[in-house]
C-alpha positions as CSV (number, residue, x, y, z in Angstrom):
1,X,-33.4,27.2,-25.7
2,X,-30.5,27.0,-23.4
3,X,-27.2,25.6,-25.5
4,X,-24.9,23.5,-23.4
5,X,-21.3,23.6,-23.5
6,X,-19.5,20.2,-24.0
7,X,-17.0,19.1,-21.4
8,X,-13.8,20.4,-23.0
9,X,-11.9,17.3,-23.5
10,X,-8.7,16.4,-21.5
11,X,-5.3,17.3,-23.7
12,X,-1.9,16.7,-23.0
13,X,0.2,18.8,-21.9
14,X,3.5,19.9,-24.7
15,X,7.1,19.7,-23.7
16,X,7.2,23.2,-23.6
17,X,5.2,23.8,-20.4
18,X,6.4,24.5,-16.7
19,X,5.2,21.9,-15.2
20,X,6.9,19.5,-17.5
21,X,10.7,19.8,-15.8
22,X,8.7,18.7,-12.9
23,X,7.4,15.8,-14.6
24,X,10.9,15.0,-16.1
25,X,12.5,15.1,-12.5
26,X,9.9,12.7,-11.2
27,X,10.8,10.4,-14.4
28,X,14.1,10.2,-13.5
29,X,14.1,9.4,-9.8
30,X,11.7,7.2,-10.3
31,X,14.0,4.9,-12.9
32,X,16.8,5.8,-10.4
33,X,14.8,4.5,-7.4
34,X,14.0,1.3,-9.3
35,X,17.3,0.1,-10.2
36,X,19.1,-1.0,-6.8
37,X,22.4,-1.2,-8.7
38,X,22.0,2.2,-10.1
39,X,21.7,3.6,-13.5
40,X,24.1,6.0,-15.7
41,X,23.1,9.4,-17.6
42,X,23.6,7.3,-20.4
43,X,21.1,4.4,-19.2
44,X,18.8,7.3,-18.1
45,X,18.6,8.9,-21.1
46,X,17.8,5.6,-23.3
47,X,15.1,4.1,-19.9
48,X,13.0,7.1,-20.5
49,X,13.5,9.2,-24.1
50,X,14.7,12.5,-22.8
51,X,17.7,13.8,-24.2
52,X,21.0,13.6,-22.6
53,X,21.0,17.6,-21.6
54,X,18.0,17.2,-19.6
55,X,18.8,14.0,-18.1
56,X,22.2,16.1,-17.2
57,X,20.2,19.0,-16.0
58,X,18.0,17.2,-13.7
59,X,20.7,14.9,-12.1
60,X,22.3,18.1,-11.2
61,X,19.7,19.8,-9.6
62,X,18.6,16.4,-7.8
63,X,22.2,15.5,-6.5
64,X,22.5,19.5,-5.7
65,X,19.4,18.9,-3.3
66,X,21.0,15.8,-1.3
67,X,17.9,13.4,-3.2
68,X,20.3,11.4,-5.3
69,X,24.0,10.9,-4.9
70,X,27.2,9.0,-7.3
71,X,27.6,5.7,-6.3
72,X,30.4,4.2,-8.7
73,X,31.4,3.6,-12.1
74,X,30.2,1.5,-14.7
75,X,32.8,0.2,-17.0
76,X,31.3,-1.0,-20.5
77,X,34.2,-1.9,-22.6
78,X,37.3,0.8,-24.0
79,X,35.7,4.1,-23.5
80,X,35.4,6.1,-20.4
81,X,34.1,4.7,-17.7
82,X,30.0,5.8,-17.0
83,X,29.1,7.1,-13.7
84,X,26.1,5.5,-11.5
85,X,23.5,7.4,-9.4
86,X,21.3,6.4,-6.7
87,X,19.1,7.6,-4.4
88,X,19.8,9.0,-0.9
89,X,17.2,6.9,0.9
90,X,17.6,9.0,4.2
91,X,17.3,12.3,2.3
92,X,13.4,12.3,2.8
93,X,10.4,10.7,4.8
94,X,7.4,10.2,5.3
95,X,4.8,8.6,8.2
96,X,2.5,6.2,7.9
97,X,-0.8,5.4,10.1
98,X,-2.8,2.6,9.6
99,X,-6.3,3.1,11.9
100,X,-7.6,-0.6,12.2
101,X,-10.3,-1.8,14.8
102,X,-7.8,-4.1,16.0
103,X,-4.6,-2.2,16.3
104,X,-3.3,1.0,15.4
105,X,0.2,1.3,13.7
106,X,2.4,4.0,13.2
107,X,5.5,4.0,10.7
108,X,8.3,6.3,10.0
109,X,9.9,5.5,6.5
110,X,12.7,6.5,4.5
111,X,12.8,7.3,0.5
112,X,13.4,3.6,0.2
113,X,9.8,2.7,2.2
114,X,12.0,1.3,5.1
115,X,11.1,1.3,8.0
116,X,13.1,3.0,10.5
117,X,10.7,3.6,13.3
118,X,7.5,2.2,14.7
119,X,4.8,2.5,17.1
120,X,1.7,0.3,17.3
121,X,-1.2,0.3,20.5
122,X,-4.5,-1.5,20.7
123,X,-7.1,0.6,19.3
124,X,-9.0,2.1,21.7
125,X,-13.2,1.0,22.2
126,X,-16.0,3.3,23.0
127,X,-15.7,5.1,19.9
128,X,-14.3,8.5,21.4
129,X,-12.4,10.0,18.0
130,X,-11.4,13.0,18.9
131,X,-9.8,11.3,21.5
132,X,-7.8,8.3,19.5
133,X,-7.3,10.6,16.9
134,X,-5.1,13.0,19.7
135,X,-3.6,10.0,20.8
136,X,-2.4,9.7,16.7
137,X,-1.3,12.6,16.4
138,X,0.9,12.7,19.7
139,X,2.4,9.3,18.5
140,X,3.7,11.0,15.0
141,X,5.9,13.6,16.8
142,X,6.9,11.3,18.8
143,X,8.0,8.6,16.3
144,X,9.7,11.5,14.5
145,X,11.1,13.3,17.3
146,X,13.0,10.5,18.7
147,X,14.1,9.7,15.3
148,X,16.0,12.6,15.3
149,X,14.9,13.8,12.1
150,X,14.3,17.1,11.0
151,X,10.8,17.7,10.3
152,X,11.8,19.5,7.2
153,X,12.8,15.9,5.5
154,X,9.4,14.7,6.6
155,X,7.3,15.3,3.4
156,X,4.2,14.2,4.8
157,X,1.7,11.7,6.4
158,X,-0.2,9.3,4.8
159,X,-3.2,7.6,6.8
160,X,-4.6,4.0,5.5
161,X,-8.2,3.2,7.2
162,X,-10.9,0.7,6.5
163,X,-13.2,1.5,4.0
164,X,-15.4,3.2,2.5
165,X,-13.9,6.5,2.5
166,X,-14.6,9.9,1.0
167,X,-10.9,10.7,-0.1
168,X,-11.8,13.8,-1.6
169,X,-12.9,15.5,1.9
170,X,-10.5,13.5,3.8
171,X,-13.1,11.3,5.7
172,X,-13.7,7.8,7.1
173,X,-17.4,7.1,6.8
174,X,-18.4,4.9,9.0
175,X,-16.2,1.7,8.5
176,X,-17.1,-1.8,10.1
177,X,-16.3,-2.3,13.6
178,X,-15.2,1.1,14.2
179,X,-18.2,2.6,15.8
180,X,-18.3,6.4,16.2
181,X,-16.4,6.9,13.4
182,X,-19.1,7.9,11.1
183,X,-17.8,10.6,8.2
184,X,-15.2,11.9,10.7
185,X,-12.8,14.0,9.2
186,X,-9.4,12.2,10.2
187,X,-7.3,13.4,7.6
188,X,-7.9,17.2,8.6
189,X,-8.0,16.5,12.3
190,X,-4.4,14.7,11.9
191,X,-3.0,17.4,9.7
192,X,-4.1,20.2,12.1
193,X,-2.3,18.3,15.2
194,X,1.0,17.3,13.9
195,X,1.6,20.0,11.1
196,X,2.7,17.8,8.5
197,X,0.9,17.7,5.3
198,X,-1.9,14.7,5.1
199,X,-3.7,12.5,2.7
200,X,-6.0,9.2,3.6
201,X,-6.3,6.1,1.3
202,X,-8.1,2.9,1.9
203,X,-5.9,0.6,3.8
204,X,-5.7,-1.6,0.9
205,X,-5.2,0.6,-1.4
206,X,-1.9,1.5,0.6
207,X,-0.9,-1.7,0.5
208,X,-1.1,-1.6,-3.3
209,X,1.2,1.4,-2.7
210,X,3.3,-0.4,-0.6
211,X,4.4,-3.0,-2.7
212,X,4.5,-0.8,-6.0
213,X,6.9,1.2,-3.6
214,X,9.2,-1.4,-1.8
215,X,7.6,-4.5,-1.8
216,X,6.9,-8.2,-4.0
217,X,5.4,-6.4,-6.9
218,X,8.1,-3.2,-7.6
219,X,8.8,-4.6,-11.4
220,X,5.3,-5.3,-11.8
221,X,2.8,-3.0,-13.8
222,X,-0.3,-5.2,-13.1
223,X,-1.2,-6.1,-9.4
224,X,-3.8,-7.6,-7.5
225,X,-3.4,-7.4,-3.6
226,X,-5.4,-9.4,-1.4
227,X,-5.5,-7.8,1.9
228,X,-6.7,-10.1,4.7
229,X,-7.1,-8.5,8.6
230,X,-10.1,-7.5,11.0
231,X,-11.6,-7.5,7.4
232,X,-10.7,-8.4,4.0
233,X,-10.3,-6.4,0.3
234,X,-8.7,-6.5,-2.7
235,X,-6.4,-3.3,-4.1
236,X,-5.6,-3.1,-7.6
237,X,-2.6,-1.7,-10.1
238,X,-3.4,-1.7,-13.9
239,X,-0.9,-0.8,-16.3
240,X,1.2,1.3,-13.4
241,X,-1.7,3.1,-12.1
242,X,-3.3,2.2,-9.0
243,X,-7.2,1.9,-9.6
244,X,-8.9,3.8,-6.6
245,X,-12.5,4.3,-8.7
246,X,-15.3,6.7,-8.3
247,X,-15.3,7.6,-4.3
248,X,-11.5,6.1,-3.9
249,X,-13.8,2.7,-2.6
250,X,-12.4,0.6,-5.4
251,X,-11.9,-3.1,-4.0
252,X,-14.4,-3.1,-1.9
253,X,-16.0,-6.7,-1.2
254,X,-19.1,-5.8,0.3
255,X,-21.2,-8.3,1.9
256,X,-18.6,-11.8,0.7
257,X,-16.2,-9.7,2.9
258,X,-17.7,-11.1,5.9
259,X,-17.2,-15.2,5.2
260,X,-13.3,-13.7,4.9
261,X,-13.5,-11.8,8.3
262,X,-11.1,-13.0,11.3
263,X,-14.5,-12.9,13.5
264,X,-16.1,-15.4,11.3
265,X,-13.2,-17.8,11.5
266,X,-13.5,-18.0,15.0
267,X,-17.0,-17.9,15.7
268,X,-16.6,-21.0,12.9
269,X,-13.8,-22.5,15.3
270,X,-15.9,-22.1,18.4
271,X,-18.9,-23.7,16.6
272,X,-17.1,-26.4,15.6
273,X,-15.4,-27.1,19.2
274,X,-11.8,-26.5,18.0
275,X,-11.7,-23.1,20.2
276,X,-13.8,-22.5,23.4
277,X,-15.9,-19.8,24.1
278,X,-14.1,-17.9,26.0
279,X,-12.6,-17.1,22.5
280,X,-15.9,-15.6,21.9
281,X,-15.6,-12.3,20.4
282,X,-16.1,-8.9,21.7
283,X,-14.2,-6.9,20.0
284,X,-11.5,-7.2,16.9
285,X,-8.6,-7.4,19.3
286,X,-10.2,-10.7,20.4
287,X,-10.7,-12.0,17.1
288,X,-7.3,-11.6,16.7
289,X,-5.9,-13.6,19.7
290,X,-8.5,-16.4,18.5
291,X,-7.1,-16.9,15.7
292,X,-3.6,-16.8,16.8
293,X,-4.9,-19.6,19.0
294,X,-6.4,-21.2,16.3
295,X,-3.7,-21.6,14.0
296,X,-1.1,-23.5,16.7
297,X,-3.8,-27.0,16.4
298,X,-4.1,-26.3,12.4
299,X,-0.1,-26.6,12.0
300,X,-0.2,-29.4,13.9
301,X,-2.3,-31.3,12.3
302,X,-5.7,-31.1,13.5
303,X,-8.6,-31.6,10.7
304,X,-11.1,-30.1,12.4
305,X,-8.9,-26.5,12.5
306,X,-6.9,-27.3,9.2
307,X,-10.8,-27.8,7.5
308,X,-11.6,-24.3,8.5
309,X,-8.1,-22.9,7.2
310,X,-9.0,-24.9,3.8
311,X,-12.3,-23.7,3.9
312,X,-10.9,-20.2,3.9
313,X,-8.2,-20.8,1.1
314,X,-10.8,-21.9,-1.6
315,X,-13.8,-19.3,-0.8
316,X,-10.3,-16.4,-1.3
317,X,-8.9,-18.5,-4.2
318,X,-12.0,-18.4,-6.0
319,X,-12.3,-14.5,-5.6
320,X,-9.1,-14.3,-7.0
321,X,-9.1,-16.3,-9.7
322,X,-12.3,-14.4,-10.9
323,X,-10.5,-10.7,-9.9
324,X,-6.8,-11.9,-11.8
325,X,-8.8,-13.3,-14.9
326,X,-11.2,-10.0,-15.5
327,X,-8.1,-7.9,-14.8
328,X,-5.6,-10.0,-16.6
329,X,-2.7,-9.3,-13.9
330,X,0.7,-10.8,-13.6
331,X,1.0,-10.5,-10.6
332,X,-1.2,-11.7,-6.9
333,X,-0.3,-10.3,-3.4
334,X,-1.4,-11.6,0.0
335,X,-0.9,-9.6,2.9
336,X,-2.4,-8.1,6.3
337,X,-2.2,-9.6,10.0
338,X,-4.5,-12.2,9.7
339,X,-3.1,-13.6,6.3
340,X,0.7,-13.3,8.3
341,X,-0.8,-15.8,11.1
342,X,-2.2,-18.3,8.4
343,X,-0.2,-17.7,5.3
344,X,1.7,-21.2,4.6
345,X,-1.3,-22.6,4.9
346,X,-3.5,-20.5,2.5
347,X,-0.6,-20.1,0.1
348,X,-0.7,-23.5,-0.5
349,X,-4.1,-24.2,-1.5
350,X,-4.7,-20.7,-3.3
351,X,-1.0,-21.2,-5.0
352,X,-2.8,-24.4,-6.6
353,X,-6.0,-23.1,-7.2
354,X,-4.1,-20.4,-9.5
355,X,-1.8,-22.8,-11.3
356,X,-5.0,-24.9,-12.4
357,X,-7.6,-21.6,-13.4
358,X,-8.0,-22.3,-16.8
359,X,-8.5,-18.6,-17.3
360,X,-5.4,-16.5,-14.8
361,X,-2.7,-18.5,-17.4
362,X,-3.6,-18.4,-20.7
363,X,-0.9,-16.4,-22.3
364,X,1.6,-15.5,-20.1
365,X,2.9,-16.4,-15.9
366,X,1.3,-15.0,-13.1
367,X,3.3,-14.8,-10.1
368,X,1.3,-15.6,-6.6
369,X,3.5,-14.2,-3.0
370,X,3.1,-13.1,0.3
371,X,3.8,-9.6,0.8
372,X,7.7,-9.3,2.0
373,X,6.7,-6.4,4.4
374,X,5.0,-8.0,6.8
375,X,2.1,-7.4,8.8
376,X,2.9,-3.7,8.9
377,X,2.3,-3.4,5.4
378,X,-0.4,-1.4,5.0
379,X,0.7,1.2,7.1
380,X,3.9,1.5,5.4
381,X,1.6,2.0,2.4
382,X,0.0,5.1,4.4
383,X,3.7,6.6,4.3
384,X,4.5,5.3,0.6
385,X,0.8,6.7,-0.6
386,X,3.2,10.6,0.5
387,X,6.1,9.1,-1.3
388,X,4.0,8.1,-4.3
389,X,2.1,11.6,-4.6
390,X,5.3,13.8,-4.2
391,X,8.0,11.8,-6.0
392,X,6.7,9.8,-8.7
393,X,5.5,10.7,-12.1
394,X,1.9,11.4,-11.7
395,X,0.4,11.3,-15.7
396,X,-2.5,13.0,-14.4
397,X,-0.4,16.4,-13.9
398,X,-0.1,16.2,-17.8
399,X,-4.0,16.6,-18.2
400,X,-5.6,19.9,-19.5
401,X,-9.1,19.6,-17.5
């Protein structure tokens, strides 16, 4: 009889191992990065328990590699005054792609997540990858060669696609309306051309990144994002940690994704006589101008159009008064080009629908925005996924597997 070993079971790592100075220096910028007006050694050492020589010992190595940098003095009564750090924001990088069947967007951001360069094209039909994914690659040096940034401040590129993925090998398997990309291995292929370490994330998942990073939801530990484009999902952040699942397909709406897709809303429109046909679509990039079209008659006014806008609202708000309540978050995010065309409108009915769910407010507020980074954002969460991965605190690293 063969005995089998149980799983030895995951411990945490002491104080007194390497890795943990690295874990400590994380800690730190992170609470610097999050406090705009800065924080003091002082404030440091209270935000996050470490004692005041390693607090000291880590702000000097991280203002001694250009990351963090004095910003002032903080006076807090008779005794000497305290001094403030911040982050450098232009003292590292990192690029963002988002690959989306409509449009693909490529970002260069700095420690901050702004953007401070950007390059976006109509993705390319026919399905030829190893083509578009050349075309991607050429657009990264670019973007950072005319930036005028050492590529030894780039830490790396992030790439945000539709799902499902496999994250682990790096592939896109075979996401809706992207034909030919069937378990291609982008994340490789991208790392290979440009030379910049790589990593690929659902595109809503980035966005969940995004907006931990530099967006609505930075003081908030438990997220929802609604992400609403060629198609639609929902990202999620539970007590600080962004929930990716098994595969890294977390979020994933299946088959209710379609009555949220920007093809359905205007083959609705067309249906209904508010658009014509030669809206008809034939591709995402023509969904897109449809509904562009679509949304000039439902700000004016027209029933018919507003109806289908409505329409969308409640079959989103219920979603997401189910997804807040079983995940009991504080706070909702809406974001993603097709939500930036219509996003008064839907605001307004899903604002509503939130404030009267019996369930989402039982025992405490939960705050319901549009993203503030605009239509771009989850490609900015492609660069803030590298950002996230080499800068913050990662509590996995602490785990004895």
């Amino acid at each position: 009889m063969t005995t089998v070993k149980p799983e030895k079971p995951a411990i945490r790592r002491g104080t007194n191992l390497p890795r943990m100075a690295d874990f400590n220096e994380s800690v730190i910028l992170d609470a610097i990065r999050r406090h705009a007006d800065g924080l003091s050694r002082v404030e440091l050492a209270q935000a996050t328990g470490l004692s005041a020589q390693t607090v000291s010992n880590i702000t000097r190595r991280l203002l001694d590699q250009g990351v963090a940098r004095e910003s002032g003095k903080q006076h807090t009564g008779s005794g000497k005054p305290r001094t403030l750090l911040e982050v450098v924001p232009s003292s590292r990088y990192a690029v963002g792609i988002h690959l989306d069947p409509a449009v693909i967007t490529t970002v260069l951001v700095d420690l901050a997540g702004t953007v401070v360069a950007r390059r976006s094209r109509q993705t390319p039909s026919g399905g030829d990858t190893d083509r578009t994914t050349a075309d991607m690659a050429a657009s990264v040096s670019a973007l950072v060669a005319e930036s005028g940034i050492d590529d030894a401040r780039v830490l790396g590129l992030g790439i945000a696609a539709p799902g499902p993925i496999d994250a682990e090998a790096g592939w896109v398997v075979d996401p809706p309306e992207l034909p030919g990309w069937g378990r291609y291995p982008l994340r490789d292929r991208l790392s290979e051309a440009t030379g910049f370490p790589a990593l690929l994330d659902k595109d809503v998942t980035a966005a969940v990144v995004a907006e931990r990073w530099a967006g609505a939801a930075t003081d908030s530990r438990n997220l929802l994002f609604f992400y609403l484009g060629t198609g639609s999902g929902m990202g999620l952040a539970v007590e600080d940690t962004v929930l990716r699942g098994v595969s890294g397909n977390a979020g994933e709406v299946g088959g209710l994704g379609a009555s949220f897709s920007a093809r359905t809303l205007v083959d609705e429109a067309i249906a209904l006589g508010v658009l014509g046909t030669e809206y008809t679509c034939l591709d995402p990039a023509d969904a897109q101008r449809g509904l562009e079209r679509l949304a000039a008659p439902a700000a004016a006014g027209d029933v018919p159009a507003d109806g289908i806008i409505e329409r969308l609202a409640i079959r989103i708000g219920r979603g997401v008064c189910a997804a807040a309540t079983l995940l009991d978050v504080d706070t909702v995010v809406f974001g993603g080009p097709v939500w930036q065309l219509l996003s008064d409108r839907l605001l307004t009915t899903i604002e509503s629908m939130v404030a009267r769910s019996p369930f989402v407010r039982p025992t405490h507020p939960t705050t319901v925005t549009s993203t503030t980074l605009g239509e771009n954002v989850a490609a900015i969460g492609a660069a803030a996924l590298v950002l996230d991965r080499t800068l913050s605190a990662q509590p996995r690293s602490l785990l004895l597997v």
